[in-house]
Structure formats: C-alpha cells, structure tokens
NUPA-352692 format. One record per residue (C-alpha): residue in three letters; x, y, z negated; chain; residue number from 1. Coordinates in nm, 4 decimals. Each point is the difference from the previous one (the first is absolute). Layout:
BEGIN
["ALA", [X, Y, Z], "A", NUM]
...
***
This chain:
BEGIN
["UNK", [-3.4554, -0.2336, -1.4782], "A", 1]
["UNK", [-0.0811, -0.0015, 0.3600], "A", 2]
["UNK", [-0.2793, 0.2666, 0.0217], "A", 3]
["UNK", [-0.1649, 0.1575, 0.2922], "A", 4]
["UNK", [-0.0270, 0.4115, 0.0307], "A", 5]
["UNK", [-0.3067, 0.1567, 0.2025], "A", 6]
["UNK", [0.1973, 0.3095, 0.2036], "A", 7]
["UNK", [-0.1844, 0.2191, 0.2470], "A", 8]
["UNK", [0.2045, -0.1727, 0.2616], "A", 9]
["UNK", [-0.1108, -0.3415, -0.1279], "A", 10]
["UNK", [0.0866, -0.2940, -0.2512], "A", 11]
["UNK", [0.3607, -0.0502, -0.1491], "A", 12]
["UNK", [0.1272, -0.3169, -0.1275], "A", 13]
["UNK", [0.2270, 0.1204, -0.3208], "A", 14]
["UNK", [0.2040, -0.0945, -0.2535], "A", 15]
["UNK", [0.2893, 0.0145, -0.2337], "A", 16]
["UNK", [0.3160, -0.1613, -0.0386], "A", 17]
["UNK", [0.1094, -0.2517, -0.0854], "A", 18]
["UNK", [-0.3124, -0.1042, 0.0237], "A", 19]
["UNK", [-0.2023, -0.1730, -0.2589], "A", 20]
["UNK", [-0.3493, -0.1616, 0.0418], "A", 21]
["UNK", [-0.0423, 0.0497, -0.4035], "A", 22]
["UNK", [0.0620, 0.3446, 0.0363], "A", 23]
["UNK", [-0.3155, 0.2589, 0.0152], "A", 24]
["UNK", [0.1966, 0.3221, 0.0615], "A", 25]
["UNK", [-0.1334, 0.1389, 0.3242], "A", 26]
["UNK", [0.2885, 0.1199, 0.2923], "A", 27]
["UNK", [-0.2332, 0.3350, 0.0033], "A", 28]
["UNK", [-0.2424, 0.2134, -0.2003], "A", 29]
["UNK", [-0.2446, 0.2280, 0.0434], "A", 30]
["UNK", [0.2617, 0.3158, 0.0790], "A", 31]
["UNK", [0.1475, -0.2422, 0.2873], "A", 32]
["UNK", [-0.3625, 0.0188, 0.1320], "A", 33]
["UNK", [-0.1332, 0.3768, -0.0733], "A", 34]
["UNK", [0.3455, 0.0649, 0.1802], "A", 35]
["UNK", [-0.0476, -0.1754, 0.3104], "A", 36]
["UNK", [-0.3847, 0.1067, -0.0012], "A", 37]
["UNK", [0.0896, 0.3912, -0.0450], "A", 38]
["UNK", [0.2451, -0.1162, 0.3239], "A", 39]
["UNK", [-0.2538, -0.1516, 0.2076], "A", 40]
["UNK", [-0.2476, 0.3323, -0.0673], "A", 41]
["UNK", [0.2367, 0.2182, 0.1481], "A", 42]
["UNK", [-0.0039, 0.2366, 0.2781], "A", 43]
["UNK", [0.2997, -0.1118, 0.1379], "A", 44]
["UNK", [0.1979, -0.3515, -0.0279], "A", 45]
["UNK", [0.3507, -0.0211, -0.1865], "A", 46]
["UNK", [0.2038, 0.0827, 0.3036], "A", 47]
["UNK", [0.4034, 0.0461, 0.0069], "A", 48]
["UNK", [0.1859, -0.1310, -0.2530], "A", 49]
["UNK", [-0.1571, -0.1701, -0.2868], "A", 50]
["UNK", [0.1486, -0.0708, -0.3441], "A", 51]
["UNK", [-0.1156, -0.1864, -0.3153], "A", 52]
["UNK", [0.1307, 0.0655, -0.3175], "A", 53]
["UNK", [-0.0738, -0.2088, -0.2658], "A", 54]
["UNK", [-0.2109, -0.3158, 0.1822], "A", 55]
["UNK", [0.0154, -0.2276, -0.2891], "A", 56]
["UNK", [-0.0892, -0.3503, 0.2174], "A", 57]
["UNK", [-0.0270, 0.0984, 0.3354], "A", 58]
["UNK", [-0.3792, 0.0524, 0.0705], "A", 59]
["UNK", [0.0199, 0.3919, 0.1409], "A", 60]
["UNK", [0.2717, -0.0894, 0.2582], "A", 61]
["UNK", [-0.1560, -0.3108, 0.1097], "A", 62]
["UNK", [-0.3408, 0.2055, 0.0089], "A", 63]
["UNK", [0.1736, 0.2715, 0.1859], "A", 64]
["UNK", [0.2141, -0.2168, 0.2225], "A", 65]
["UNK", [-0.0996, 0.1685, 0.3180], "A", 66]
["UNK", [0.1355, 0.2852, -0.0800], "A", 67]
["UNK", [0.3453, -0.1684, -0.0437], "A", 68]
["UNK", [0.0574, 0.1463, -0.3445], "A", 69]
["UNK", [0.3149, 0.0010, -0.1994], "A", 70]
["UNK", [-0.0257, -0.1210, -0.3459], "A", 71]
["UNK", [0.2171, 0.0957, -0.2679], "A", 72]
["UNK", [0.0395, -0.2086, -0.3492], "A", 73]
["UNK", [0.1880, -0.0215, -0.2981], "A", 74]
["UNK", [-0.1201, -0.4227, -0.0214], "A", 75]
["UNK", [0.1838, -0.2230, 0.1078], "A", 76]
["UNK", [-0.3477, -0.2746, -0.0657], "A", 77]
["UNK", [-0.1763, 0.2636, 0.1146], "A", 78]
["UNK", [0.1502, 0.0310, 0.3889], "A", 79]
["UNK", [0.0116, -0.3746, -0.0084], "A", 80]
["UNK", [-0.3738, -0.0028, -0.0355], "A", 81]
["UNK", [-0.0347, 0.2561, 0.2415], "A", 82]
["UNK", [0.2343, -0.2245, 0.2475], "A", 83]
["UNK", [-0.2458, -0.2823, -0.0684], "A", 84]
["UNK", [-0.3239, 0.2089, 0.0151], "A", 85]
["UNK", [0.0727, 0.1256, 0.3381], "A", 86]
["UNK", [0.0508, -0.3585, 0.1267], "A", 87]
["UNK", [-0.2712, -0.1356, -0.1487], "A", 88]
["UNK", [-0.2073, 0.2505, 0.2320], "A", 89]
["UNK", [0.1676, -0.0162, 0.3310], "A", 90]
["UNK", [0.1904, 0.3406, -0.0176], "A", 91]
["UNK", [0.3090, -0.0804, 0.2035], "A", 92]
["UNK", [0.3476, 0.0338, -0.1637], "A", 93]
["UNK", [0.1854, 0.3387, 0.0159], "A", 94]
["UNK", [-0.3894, 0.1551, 0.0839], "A", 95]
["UNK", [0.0867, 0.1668, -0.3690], "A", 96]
["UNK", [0.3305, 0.1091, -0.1439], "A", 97]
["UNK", [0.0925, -0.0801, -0.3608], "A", 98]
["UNK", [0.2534, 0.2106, -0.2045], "A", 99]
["UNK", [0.0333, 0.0155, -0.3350], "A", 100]
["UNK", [0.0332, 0.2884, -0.2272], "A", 101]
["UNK", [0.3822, -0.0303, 0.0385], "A", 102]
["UNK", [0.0059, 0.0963, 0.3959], "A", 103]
["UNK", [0.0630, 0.2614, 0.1460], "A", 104]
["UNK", [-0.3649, 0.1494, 0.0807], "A", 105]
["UNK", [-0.1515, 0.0657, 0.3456], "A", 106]
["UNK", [0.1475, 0.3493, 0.1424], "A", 107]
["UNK", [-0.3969, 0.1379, 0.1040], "A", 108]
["UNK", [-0.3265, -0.1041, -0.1659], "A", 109]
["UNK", [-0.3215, 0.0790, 0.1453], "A", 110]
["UNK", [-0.2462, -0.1417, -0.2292], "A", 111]
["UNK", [0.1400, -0.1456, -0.3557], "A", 112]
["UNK", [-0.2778, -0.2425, -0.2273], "A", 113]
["UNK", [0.1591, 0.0100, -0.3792], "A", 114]
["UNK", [-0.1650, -0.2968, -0.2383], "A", 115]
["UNK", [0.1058, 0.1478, -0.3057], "A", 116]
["UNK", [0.2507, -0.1508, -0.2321], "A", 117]
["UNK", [-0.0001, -0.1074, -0.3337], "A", 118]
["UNK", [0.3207, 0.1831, -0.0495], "A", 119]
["UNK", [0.0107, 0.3882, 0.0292], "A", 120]
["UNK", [0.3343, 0.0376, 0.0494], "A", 121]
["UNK", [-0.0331, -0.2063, 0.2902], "A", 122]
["UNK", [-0.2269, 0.1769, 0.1948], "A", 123]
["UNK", [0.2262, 0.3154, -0.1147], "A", 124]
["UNK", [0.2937, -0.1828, 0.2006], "A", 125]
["UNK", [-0.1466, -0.1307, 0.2704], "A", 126]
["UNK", [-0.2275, 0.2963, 0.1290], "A", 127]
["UNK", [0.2921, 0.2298, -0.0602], "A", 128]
["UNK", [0.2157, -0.2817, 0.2472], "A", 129]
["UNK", [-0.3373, 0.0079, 0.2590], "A", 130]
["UNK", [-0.0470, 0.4091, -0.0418], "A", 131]
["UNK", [0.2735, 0.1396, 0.2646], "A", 132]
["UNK", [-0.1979, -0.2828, 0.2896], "A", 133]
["UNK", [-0.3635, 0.1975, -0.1062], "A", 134]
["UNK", [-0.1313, 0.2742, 0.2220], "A", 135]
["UNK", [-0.2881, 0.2345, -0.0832], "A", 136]
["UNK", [-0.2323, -0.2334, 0.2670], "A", 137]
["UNK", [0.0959, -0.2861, -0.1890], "A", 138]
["UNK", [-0.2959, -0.1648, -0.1306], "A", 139]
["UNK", [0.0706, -0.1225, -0.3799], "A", 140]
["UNK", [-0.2327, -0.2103, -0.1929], "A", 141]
["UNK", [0.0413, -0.1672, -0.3481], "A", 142]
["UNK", [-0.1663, -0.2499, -0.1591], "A", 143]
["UNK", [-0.0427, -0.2098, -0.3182], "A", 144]
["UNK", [-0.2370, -0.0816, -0.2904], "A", 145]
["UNK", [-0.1239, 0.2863, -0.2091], "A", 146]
["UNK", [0.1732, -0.1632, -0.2900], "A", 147]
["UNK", [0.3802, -0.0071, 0.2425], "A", 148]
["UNK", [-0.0802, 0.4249, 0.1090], "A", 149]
["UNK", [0.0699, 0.2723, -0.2886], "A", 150]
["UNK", [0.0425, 0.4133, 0.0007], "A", 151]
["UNK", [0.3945, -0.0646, -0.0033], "A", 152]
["UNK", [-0.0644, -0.2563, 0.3666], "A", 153]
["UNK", [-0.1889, 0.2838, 0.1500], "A", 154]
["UNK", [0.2857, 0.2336, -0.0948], "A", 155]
["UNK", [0.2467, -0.2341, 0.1086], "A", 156]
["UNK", [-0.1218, 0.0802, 0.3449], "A", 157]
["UNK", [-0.1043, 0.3736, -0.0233], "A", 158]
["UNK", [0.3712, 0.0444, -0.1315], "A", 159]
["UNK", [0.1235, -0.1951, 0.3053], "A", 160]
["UNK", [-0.1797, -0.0063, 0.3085], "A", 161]
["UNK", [-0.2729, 0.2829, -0.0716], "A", 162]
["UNK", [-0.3522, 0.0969, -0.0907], "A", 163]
["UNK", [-0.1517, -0.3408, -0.1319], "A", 164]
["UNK", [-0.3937, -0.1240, -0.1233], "A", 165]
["UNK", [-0.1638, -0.2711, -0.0289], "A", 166]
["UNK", [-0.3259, -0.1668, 0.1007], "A", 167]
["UNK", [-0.3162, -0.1671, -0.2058], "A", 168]
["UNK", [0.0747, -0.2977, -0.1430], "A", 169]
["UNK", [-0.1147, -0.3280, 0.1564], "A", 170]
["UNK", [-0.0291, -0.3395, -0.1780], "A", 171]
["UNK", [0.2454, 0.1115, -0.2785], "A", 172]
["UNK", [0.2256, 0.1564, 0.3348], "A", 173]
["UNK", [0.1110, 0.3125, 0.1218], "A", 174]
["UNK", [0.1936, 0.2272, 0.2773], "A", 175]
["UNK", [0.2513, 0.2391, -0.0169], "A", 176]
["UNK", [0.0188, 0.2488, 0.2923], "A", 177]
["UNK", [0.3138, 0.2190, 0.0600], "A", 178]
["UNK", [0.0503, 0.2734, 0.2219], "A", 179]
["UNK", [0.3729, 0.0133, 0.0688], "A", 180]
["UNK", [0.1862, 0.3337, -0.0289], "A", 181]
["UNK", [0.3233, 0.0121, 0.2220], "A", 182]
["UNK", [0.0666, 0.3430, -0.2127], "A", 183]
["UNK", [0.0405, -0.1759, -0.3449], "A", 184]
["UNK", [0.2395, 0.0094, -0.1977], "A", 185]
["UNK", [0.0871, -0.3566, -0.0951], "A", 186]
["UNK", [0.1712, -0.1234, -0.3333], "A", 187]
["UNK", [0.3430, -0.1982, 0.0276], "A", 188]
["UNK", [-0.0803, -0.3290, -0.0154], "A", 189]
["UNK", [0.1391, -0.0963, -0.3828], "A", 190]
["UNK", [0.0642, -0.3975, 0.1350], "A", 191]
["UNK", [0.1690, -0.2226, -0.0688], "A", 192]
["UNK", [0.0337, 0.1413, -0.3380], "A", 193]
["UNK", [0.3031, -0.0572, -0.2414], "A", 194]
["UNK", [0.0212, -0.0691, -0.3836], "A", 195]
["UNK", [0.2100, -0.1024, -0.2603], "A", 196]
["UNK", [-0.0769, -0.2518, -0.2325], "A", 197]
["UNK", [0.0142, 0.0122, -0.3624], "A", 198]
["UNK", [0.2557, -0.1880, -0.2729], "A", 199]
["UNK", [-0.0442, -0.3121, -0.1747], "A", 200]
["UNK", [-0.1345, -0.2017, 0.2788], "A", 201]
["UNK", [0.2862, -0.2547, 0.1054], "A", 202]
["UNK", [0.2457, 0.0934, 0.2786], "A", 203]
["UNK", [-0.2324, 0.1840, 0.1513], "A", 204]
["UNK", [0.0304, 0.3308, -0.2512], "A", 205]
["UNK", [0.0363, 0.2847, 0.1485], "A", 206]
["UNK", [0.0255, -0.1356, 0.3413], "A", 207]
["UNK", [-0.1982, 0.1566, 0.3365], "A", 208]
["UNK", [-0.3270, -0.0816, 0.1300], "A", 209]
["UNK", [-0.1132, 0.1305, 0.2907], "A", 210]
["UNK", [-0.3588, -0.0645, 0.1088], "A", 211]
["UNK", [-0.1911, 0.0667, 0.3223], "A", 212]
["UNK", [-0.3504, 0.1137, -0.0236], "A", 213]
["UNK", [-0.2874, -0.2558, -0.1410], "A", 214]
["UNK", [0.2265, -0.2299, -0.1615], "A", 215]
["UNK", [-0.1160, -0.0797, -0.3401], "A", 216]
["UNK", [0.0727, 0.2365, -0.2888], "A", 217]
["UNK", [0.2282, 0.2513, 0.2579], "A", 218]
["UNK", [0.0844, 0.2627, -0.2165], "A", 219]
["UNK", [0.1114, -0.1998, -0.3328], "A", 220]
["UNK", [0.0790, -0.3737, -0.1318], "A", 221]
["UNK", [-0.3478, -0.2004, -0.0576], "A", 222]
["UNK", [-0.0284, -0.1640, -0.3643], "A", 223]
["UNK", [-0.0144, -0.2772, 0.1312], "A", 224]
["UNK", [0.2804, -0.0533, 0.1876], "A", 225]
["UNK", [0.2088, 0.1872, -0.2582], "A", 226]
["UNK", [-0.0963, -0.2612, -0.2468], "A", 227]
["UNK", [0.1073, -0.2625, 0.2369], "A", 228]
["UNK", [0.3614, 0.1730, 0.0923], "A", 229]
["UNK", [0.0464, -0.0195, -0.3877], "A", 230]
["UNK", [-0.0550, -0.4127, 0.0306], "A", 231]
["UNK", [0.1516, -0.1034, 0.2925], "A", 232]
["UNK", [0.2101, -0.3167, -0.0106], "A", 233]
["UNK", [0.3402, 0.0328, -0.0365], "A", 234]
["UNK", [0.3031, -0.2354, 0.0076], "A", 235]
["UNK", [-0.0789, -0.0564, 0.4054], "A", 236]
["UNK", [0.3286, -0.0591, 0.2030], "A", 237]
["UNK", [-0.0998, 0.0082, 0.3518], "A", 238]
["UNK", [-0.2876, -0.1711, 0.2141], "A", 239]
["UNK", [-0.2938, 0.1564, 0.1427], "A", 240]
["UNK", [-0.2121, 0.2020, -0.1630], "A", 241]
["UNK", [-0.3719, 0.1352, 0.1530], "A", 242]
["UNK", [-0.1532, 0.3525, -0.1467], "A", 243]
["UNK", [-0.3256, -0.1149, 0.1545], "A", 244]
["UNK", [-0.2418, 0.2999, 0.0180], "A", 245]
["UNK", [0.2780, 0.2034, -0.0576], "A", 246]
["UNK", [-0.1217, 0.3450, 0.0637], "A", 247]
["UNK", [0.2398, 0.2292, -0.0669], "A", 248]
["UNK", [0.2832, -0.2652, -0.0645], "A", 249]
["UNK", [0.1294, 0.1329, -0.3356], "A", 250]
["UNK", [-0.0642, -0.4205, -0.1137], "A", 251]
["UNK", [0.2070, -0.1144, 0.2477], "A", 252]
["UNK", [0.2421, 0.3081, -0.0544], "A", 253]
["UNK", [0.0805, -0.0359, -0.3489], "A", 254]
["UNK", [0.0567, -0.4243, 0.0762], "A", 255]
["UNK", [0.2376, 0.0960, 0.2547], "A", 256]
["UNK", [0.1726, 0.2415, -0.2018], "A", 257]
["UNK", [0.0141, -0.2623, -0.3030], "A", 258]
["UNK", [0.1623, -0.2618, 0.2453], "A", 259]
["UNK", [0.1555, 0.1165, 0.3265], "A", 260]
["UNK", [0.0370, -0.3412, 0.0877], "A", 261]
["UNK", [-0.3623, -0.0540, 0.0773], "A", 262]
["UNK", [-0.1883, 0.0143, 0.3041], "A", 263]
["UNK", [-0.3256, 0.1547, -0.0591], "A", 264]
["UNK", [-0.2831, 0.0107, 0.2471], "A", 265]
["UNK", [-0.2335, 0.2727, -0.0504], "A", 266]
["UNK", [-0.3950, -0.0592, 0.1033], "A", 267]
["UNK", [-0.2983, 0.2102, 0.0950], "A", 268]
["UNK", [-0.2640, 0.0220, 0.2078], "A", 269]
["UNK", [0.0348, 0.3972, 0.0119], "A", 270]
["UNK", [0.1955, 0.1536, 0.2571], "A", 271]
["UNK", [0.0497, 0.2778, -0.2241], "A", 272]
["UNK", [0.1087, -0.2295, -0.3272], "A", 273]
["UNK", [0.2924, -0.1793, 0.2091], "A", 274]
["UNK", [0.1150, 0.3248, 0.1311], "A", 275]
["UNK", [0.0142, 0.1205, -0.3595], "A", 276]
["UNK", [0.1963, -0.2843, -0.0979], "A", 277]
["UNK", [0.2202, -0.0176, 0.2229], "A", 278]
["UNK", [0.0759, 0.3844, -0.0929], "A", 279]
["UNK", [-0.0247, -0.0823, -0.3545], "A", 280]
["UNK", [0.2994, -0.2307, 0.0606], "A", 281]
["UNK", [0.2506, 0.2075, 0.2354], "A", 282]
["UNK", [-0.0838, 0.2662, -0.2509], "A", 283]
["UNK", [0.1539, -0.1790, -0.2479], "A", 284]
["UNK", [0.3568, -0.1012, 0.1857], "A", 285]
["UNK", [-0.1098, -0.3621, 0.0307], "A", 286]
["UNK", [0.0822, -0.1887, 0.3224], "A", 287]
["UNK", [-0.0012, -0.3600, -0.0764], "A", 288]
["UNK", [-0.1776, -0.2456, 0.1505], "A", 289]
["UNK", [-0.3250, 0.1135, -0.0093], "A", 290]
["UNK", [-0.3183, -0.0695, 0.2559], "A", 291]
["UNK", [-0.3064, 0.2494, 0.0322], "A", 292]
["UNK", [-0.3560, -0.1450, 0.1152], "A", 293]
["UNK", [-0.2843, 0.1346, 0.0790], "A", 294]
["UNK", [-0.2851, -0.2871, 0.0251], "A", 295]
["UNK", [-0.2535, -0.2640, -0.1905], "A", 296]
["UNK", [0.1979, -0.0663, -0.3400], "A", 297]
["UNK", [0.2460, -0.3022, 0.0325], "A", 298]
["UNK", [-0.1686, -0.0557, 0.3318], "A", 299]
["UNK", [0.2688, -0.1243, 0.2422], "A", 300]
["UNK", [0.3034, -0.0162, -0.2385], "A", 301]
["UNK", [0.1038, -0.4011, -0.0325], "A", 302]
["UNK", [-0.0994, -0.2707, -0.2468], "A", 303]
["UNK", [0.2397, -0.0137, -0.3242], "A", 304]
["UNK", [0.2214, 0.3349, 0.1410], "A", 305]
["UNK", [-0.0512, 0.1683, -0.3201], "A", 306]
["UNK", [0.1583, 0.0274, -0.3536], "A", 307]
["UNK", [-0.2311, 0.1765, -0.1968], "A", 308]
["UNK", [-0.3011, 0.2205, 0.1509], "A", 309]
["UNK", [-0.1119, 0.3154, -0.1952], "A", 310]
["UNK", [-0.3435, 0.1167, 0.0073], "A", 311]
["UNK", [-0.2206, 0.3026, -0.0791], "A", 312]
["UNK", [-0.3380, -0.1347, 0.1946], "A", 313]
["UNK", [-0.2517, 0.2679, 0.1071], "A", 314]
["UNK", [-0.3663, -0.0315, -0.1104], "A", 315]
["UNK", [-0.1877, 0.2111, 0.2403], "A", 316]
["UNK", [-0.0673, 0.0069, 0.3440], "A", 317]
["UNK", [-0.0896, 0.3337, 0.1319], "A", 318]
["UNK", [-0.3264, 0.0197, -0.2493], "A", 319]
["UNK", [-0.0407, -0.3664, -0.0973], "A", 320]
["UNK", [0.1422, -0.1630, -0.2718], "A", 321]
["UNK", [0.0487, -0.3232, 0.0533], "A", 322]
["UNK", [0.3228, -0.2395, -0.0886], "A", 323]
["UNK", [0.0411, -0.1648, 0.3506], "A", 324]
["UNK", [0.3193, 0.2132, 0.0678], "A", 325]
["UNK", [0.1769, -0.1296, -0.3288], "A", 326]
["UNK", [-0.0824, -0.4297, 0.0942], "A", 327]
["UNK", [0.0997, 0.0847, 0.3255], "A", 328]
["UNK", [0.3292, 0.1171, -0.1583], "A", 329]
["UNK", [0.0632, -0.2281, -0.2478], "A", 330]
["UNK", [-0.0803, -0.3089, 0.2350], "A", 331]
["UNK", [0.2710, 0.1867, 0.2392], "A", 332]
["UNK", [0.2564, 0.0067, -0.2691], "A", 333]
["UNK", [-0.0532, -0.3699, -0.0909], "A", 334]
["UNK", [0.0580, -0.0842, 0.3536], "A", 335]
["UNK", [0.2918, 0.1695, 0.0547], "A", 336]
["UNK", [0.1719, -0.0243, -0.3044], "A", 337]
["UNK", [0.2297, -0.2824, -0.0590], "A", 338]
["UNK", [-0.0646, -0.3345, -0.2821], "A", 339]
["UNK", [0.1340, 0.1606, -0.3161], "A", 340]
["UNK", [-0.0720, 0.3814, 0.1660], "A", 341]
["UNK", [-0.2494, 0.2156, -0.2556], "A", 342]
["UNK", [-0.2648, 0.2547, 0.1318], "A", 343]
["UNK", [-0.0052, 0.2758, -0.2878], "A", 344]
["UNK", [-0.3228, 0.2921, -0.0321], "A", 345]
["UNK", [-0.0890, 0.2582, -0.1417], "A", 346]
["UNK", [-0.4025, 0.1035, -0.0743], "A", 347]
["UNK", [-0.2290, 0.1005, -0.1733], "A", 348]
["UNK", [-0.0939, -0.2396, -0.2717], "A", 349]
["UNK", [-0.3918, 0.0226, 0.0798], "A", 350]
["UNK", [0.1128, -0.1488, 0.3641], "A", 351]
["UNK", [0.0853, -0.3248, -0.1548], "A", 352]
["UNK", [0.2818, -0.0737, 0.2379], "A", 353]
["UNK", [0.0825, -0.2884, -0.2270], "A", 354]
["UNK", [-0.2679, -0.2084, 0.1066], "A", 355]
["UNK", [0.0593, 0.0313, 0.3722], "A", 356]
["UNK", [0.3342, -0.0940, -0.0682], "A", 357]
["UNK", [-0.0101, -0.3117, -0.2161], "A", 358]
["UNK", [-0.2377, -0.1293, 0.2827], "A", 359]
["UNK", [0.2076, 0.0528, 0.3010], "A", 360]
["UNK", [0.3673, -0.0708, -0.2129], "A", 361]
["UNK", [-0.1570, -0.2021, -0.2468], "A", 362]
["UNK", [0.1927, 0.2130, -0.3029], "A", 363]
["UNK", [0.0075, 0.3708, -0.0884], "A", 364]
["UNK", [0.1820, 0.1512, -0.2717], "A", 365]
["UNK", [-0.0586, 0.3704, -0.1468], "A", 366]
["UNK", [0.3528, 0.1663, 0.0237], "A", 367]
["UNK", [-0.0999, 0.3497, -0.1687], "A", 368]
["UNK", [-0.3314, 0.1653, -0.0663], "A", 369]
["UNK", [-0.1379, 0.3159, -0.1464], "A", 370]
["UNK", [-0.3301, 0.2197, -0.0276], "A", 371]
["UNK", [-0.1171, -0.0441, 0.3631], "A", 372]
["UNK", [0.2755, -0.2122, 0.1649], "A", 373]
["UNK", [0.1469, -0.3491, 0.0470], "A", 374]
["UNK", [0.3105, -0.1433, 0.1715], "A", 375]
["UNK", [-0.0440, -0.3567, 0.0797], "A", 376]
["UNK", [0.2491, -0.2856, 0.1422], "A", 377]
["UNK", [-0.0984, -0.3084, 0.1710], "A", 378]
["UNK", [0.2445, -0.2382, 0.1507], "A", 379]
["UNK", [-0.0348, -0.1969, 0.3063], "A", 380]
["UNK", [0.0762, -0.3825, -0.1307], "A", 381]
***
C-alpha cells in the first residue's frame, strides 16, 4: 500500500516492501508521527549526528533526511523499503546511511530516535551497543504505541542510558525521554546468548545454540520447532536443502548434522537470525557446504536449485497478523525447488497451512500432528 504521510516538513509518499496494492498495512503509524511532531516543536533542530533505531519502513529517515541521519535495522524488508521510500521522494542516494543491527555502530551520537521493538531483548542489545557513542547533551527520544511501551521498556533505558519518563499519550502513542548519565554503571551486554538443547530431539540433542538478541524464542527451544526437529525427513543423501526463515538455524543444523553431504542454505530477513545461524553452525563443528542469507525468502536463489525446503512461516508482522509472509514463502519454495523437490511446515493447526498449500502445489499431506501443531509436505510435480 502506497500511502501518503502529512510531516511538518510536508507530504511523504510511503510504503512497504515488497509492495502489495492488496495490502492495507500502513509504512507508518501514529508514533512515526507524534515523533516527528515532538521534533518539529523543538527549540533546537536535530543537529550532529543522528541515529534511528528501530525505523520499521523507512518513514522517520526519509522525514528527517535533511539531517542526514543514520538508520539502524535488524530488517532486511525493512531497509529495502526504506531504500525505496527515499527514492520515491527525491532524497539523493548516500544522503542517509543504512546499517543494520550487525555493524559496528557510529563512534559519537548526538541525538538518537528509538521506535521501540517488539522484542525486549533487543532493545537490551542494541542500546547497550549505541551507549559508549551517547553523551549527557545527547538528545534521546523513544517512541511507539502505548500497547509496544511497558514499566520493564522504561527501565530498559533508566538501567542504560539514565533518568527516563514518558509523555501523554497521543492517538494510542507515546514518548520516552532519557536523560543520559555518562556516570552509570552499565550491565554487560548478555548477547549473543548460548544454550544447550535438550535430548530426544534428532541429531540435534544436546547440541549448541547460540542466539543474538530478538531472535525468536532466544533463551530456549520454541514448541514448535521442537516438534518439527522430532519430524524431519530423513533418508536425504545430499542436494540442497533451504531452512527458510531460519532464525536461529537449529532446522538447518540438525539436517546438516543428519547428512554432511548436504548443502543447506539458511534464510532470513533478520540480520540478527542469520548471524545466529551462522553461529549456531560453527558452534557445532560443521563446515560443509553451507550458504548464509540475509534477504526476501527464496528471493534471488534459482528456479529448481533445491531438494527439499523446510519451513517454520511467521504469522505476524510487527503487530499485524496477517499470512502474507507465509504465501510469499511457500510460492518462493515452489519456485526454487526442483520437479519431484517437497516444501515441508510446521504450524499451528488453526493456520490451515494445508489449504494454501494444496492450492499453490496442488497436494498436501499431514506428516505428524498433535494438540496445537501440524507438519505438512507438499511436492512440487
């Protein structure tokens, strides 16, 4: 959805990506706008270095061009769109610079704009990253629905950067202000944090998993994917294999470690999930042929290159639920995968995966199922 947002310094033309036309999801909300508003009322401009935490599409940097902002990200779609927003209102290339969460952070921040995370530990690892550039003049201002802001957010940045409050709410929005104290005493940052996995879950017992801040489930095995490690296909020899959306990479892990022979690609469009895979997988001794990707799904990788593609499909974005994520993945997997390749997920049964999948493969078949989950397989004929 191509939508336009009414700044103090004038119209933006905004969107997502990839872009849809049936999609209704906004590329901003109301604590993109109370933001740049509280911005515009100020005594003095952002000057000096400015940095964005957190912009989910794009619309603060492109609002705040001028200033030449830095914006720092965890998604992958979500500095695409930001790429594209800019564009699509004139700000020349290289007028903002993009990092992800994964780079190394600018050395001096004058004025840092946080929209808050879903995750917790996220913000935990990133402002602890951004604390040593903060000065006490450095102006820092949060933001985010009231339902996104709790006690434990507003300690999150009392316990890191300093004295911290926030402001009435507007539209279901509100600010966080933090005074930054060069004096405190900051935590060791705890990420990327390390775990070992339980028994009776496939080769993957007792194995390592390291994960780096906001990566699904960080500090234990989801019940989902452990019911999925315990149905995995076996018998493979070889051929490529794709943990798309792999998070944490213990999927594509425990197929590698059940047949060195095959080459698995590991997916995300989190900076932070591909690092954790990658570490998931040295952690483990492997060093076969393996590829790590940070980007849209199967997005890129050629027509009929895979084997078999395994798949544990989000089904929110940010607040929304919505199932777009999950067809974009499984029409990625048919693509790539080759005639006679299968595409194999796990969900929750209320999703009804099985109906997506009988559409786009024309077959589905329930593999395993329980309580709350299914694993399905569809093969590409």
């Amino acid at each position: 959805m191509n939508d336009r947002m009414t700044t103090p310094w004038g119209e933006l033309a905004l969107a997502r990506f990839p872009e849809d036309p049936r999609d209704r999801l906004r590329a901003w909300d109301a604590s993109d706008a109370y933001l740049l508003r509280h911005l515009a009322e100020r005594p003095v401009a952002p000057s000096g270095t400015v940095v964005v935490l957190g912009d989910r599409w794009g619309a603060l940097v492109t609002a705040l061009a001028a200033h030449r902002p830095t914006q720092i990200t965890d998604s992958w779609l979500g500095q695409e769109a930001t790429r594209a927003n800019l564009a699509r209102n004139g700000v020349e290339a290289g007028t903002v610079r993009l990092l992800t969460t994964q780079d190394p952070p600018p050395d001096r921040i004058d004025v840092l704009l946080v929209r808050v995370p879903k995750s917790l530990a996220l913000l935990e690892d990133q402002l602890l990253r951004l604390a040593p550039a903060v000065h006490a003049d450095t102006v820092v201002v949060g933001t985010g629905m009231v339902k996104e802001i709790h006690t434990s957010t507003l300690a999150m940045f009392e316990r890191i950067l300093g004295p911290t409050r926030t402001s009435l709410a507007e539209q279901k929005a509100r600010l966080i202000f933090c005074t930054p104290d060069p004096a405190l005493e900051r935590p060791a940052n705890p990420w990327p944090y390390r775990y070992t996995l339980p028994d009776g879950i496939g080769p993957v017992s007792g194995r390592t998993v390291v994960n780096h801040a906001g990566v699904f489930c960080a500090d234990r095995l989801d019940i989902g994917t452990r019911f999925f490690l315990g149905h995995l296909p076996a018998g493979r020899s070889g051929g490529r294999v794709v943990d798309l959306g792999c998070g944490n990479g213990v999927v594509g892990t425990a197929t590698a470690l059940a047949d060195p022979r095959a080459e698995v690609l590991f997916v995300d469009e989190s900076f932070q999930a591909v690092a954790s895979a990658e570490a998931t997988y040295r952690a483990n001794g492997l060093s076969g042929p393996a590829e790590f990707r940070v980007g849209d799904g199967l997005a890129g990788v050629p027509a009929g290159s895979a084997g078999l593609v395994l798949n544990n499909p989000p089904f929110h974005s940010h607040q929304a639920t919505t199932d777009a994520t999950a067809w974009r993945m499984f029409t990625g997997a048919r693509r790539a995968l080759r005639p006679g390749g299968e595409l194999w997920v796990v969900g929750n049964r209320h999703l009804g995966y099985h109906v997506k999948l009988r559409r786009l493969f024309g077959n589905s078949e329930v593999v395993a199922s329980d309580r709350k989950f299914v694993v399905l397989r569809a093969v590409k004929r």
